[in-house]
C-alpha positions in Angstrom: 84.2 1.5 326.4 81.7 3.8 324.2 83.2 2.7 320.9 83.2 -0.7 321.7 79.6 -1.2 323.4 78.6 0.7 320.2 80.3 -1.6 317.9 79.2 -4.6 320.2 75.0 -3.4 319.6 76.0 -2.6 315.7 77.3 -6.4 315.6 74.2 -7.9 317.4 71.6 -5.7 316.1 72.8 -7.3 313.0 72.8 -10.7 313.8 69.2 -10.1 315.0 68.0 -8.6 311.9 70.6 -10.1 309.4 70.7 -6.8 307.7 71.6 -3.0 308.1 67.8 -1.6 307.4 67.6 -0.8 311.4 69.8 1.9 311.0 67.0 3.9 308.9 64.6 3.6 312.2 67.1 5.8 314.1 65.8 9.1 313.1 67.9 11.3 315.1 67.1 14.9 315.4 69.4 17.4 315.8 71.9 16.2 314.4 73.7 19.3 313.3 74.5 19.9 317.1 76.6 16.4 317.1 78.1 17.2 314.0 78.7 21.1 314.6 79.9 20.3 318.1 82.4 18.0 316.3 84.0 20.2 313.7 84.3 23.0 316.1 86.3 21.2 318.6 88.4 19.8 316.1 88.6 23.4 314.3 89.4 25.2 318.0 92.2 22.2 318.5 94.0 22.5 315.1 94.1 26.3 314.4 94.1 28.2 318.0 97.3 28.7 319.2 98.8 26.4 322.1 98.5 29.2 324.7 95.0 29.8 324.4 94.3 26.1 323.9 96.3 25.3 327.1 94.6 27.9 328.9 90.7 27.3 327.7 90.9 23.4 326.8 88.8 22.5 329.8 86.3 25.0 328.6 86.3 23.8 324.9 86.3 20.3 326.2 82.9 21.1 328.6 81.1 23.4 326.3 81.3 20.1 323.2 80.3 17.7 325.8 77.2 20.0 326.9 76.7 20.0 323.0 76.5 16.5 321.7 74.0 16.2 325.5 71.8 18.8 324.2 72.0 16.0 320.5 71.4 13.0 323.5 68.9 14.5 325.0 66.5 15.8 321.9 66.8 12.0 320.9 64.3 10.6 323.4 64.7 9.2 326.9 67.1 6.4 326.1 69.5 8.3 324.3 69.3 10.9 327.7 71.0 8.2 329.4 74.1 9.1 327.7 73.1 12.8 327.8 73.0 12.8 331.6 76.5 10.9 331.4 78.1 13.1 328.8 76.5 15.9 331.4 78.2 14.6 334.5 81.7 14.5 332.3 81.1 18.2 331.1 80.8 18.9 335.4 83.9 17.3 336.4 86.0 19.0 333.8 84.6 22.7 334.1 85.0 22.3 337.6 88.5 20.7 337.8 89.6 21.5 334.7 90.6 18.4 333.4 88.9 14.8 333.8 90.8 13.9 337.5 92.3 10.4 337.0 92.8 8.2 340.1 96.4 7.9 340.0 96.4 4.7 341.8 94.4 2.8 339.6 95.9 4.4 336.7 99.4 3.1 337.4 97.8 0.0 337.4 96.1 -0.2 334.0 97.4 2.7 331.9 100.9 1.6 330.0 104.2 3.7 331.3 104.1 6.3 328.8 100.5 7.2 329.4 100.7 7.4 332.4 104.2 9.7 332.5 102.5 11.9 330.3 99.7 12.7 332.5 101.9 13.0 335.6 104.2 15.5 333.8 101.0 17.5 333.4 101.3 16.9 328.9 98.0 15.6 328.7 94.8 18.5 328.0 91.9 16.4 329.2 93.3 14.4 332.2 95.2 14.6 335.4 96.5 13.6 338.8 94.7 15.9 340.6 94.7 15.7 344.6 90.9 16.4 346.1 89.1 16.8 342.7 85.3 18.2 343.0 83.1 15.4 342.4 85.8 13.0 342.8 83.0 9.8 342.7 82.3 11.1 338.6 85.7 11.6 337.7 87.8 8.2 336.3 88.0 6.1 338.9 87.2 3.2 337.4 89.7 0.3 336.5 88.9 -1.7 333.3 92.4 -4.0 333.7 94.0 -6.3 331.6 93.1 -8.8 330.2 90.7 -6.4 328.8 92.3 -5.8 325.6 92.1 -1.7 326.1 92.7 -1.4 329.6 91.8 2.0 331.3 89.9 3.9 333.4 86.6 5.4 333.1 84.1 7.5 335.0 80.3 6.8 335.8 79.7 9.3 333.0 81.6 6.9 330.5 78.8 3.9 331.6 76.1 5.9 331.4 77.3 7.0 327.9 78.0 3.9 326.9 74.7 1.9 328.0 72.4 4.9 326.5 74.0 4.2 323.2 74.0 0.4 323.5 70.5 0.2 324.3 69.5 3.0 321.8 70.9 0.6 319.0 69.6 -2.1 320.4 65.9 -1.3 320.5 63.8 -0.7 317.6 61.7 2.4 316.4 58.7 0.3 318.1 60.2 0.2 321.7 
């Protein structure tokens, strides 16, 4: 939903302006903390050993998130709505461990595979979990076919997704 609400504002912001020159109004600070929270979490997933990544992901995963929010949140009050949803995601994890899937839904949207993988427990970042903390954050959410990507997603995916839209809809004047 984030990638394609973003591409979604890209496409219209262009049909609006019939150009690209609204991407120089953007002006994000701190954008090292977007970009350093990246390449750490990709460094920390390629070279650490599978032990401590299977033991820490949910750490790794939550300390990133609280990252690129301290990015959404130095960008202005629109961008914070994704800063308070990437905040809520960083939560669930660190206090479940992993993003809690509603199994239910997820047989329902997710193909076979997917959804084997996370009920044999081979999935880092989500899983069947019975009673999660904050259950009404975690993905419960059904996005169903025909939607060509169905899935779930959590209020903290929205929120992402509609800071981001907006923030590329608007222009340096709003």
């Amino acid at each position: 939903m984030i990638v394609e609400l973003t591409l979604l504002g890209f496409i219209i912001r262009y049909i609006k302006d019939k150009n690209f020159k609204f991407l120089d109004e953007f002006n994000l600070k701190n954008i090292k903390f977007l970009l350093s929270g990246i390449i750490v979490k990709l460094f920390i997933i390629n070279f650490l050993n599978n032990d401590f990544l299977t033991r820490y992901y949910y750490l790794i995963d939550a300390i990133f998130l609280l990252v690129i929010s301290f990015f959404f949140f130095s960008n202005g009050k629109i961008l914070a709505i994704s800063g308070l949803g990437n905040m809520l995601n960083a939560l669930v994890v660190l206090l479940n461990k992993k993003m809690p899937v509603a199994e239910k839904f997820a047989y329902l949207v997710m193909d076979n595979s997917k959804y084997e993988m996370i009920k044999n427990g081979n999935v880092l970042t989500h899983g069947f979990i019975n009673n999660p903390k904050l259950r009404i954050f975690s993905d419960i959410i059904p996005i169903p076919k025909p939607y060509i990507y169905p899935r779930l997603i959590s209020v903290g995916d929205i929120l992402i997704s509609i800071g981001i839209f907006i923030f590329i809809l608007s222009s340096k004047e709003n």
